[in-house]
C-alpha positions as a Markdown table, in Angstrom:
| # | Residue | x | y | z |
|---|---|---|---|---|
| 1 | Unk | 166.7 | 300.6 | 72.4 |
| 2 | Unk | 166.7 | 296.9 | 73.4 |
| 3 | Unk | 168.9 | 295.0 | 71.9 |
| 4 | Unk | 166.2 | 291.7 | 72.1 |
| 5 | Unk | 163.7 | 293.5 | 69.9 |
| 6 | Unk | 163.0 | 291.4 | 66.7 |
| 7 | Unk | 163.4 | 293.1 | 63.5 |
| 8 | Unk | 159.7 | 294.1 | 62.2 |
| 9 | Unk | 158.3 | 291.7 | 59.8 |
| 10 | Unk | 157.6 | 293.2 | 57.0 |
| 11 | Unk | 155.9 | 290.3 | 54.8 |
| 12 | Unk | 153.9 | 287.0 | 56.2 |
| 13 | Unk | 153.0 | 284.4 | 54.0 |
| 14 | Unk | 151.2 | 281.2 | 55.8 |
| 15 | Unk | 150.9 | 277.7 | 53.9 |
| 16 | Unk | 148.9 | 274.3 | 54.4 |
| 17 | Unk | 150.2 | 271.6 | 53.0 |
| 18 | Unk | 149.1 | 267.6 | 54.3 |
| 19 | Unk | 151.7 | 265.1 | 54.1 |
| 20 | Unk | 151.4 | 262.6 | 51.5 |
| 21 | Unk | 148.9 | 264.4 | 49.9 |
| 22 | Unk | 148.8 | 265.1 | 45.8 |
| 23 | Unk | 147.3 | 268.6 | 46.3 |
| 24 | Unk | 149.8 | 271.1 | 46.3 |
| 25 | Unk | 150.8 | 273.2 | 49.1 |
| 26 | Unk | 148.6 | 276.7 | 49.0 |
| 27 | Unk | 148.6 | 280.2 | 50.6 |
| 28 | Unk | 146.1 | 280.4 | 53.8 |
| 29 | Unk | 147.0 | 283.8 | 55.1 |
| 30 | Unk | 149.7 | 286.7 | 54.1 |
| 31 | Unk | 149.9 | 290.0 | 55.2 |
| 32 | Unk | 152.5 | 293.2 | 55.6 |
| 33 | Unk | 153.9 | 295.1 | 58.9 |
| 34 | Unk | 151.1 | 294.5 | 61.5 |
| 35 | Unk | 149.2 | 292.2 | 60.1 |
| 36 | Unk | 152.5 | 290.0 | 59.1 |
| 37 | Unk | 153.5 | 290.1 | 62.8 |
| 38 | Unk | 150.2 | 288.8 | 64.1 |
| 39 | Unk | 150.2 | 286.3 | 61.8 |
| 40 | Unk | 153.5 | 285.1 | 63.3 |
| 41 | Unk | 152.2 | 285.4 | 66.4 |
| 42 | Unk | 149.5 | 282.9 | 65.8 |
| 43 | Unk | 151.9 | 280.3 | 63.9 |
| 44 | Unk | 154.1 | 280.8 | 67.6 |
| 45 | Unk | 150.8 | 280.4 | 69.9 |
| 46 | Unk | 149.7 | 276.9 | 68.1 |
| 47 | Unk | 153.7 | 275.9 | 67.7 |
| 48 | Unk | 153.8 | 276.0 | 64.1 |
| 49 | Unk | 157.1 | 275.9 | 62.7 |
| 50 | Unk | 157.9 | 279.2 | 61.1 |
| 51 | Unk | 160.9 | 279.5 | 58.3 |
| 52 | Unk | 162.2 | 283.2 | 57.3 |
| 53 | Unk | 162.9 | 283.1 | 53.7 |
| 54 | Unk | 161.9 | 286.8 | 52.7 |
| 55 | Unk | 162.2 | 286.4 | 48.8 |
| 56 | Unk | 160.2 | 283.4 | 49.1 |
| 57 | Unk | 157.9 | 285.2 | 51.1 |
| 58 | Unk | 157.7 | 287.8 | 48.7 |
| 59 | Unk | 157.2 | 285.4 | 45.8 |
| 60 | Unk | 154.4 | 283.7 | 47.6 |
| 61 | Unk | 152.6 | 287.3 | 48.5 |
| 62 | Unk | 151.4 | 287.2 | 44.8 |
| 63 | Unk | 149.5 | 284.2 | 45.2 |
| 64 | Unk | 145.9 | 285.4 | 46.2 |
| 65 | Unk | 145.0 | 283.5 | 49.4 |
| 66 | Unk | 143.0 | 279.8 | 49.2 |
| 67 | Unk | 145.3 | 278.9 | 45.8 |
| 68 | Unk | 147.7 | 276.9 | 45.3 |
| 69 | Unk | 151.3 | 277.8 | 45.0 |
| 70 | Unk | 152.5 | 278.1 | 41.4 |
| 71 | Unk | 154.7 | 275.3 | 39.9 |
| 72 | Unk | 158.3 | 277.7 | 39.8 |
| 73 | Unk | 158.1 | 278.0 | 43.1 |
| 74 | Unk | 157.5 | 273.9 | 44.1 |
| 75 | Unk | 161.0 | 273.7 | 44.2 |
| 76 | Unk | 161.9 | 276.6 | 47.0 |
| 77 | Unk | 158.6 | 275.4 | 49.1 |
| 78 | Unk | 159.6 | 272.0 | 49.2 |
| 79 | Unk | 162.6 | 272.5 | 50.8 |
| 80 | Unk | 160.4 | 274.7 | 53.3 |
| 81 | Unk | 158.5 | 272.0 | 54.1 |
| 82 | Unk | 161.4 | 269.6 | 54.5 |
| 83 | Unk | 162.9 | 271.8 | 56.8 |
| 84 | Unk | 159.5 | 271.6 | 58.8 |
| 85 | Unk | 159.3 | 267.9 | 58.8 |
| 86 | Unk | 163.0 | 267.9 | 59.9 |
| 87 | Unk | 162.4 | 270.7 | 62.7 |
| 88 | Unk | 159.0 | 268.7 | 64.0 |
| 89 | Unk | 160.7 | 265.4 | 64.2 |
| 90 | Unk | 163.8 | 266.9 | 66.5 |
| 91 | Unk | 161.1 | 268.4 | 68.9 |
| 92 | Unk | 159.6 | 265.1 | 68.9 |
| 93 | Unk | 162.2 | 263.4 | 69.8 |
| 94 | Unk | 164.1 | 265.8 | 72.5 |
């Protein structure tokens, strides 16, 4: 077995969010085993910036897709999406 083989992905959950806007972030894709990988494949092909956090994955997979994430977990996404922000403005810049 090679050793560089990712662990399988077992849960996917995909958010849009717009900067500045009032509209809270919401679910745009989630899936499980193959489906959660090719999700991930798609955020790497268009350089999206991916974050594992599987229980906030799993919290998320109960939102139905097109809503918006519920209000006990603003807190956990927001950091999410400040780690994005951070992790777009280093590739940015180097």
């Amino acid at each position: 077995m090679s050793e560089d083989r990712k662990p399988p992905v077992t849960l996917a959950v995909a958010l849009q969010y717009e900067r500045g806007s009032r509209e809270a972030p919401r679910v745009t894709a989630k899936g499980r085993g193959l489906l959660a990988e090719r999700i991930i494949a798609l955020a790497e092909e268009h350089d999206v910036v991916i974050d594992a956090n599987p229980a906030l994955a799993e919290a998320l997979g109960g939102v139905e897709i097109d809503n918006t994430i519920p209000i006990e977990l603003f807190e956990a996404v927001s950091e999410v999406i400040g780690f994005v922000l951070r992790a777009r403005r280093r590739t940015c810049q180097g």
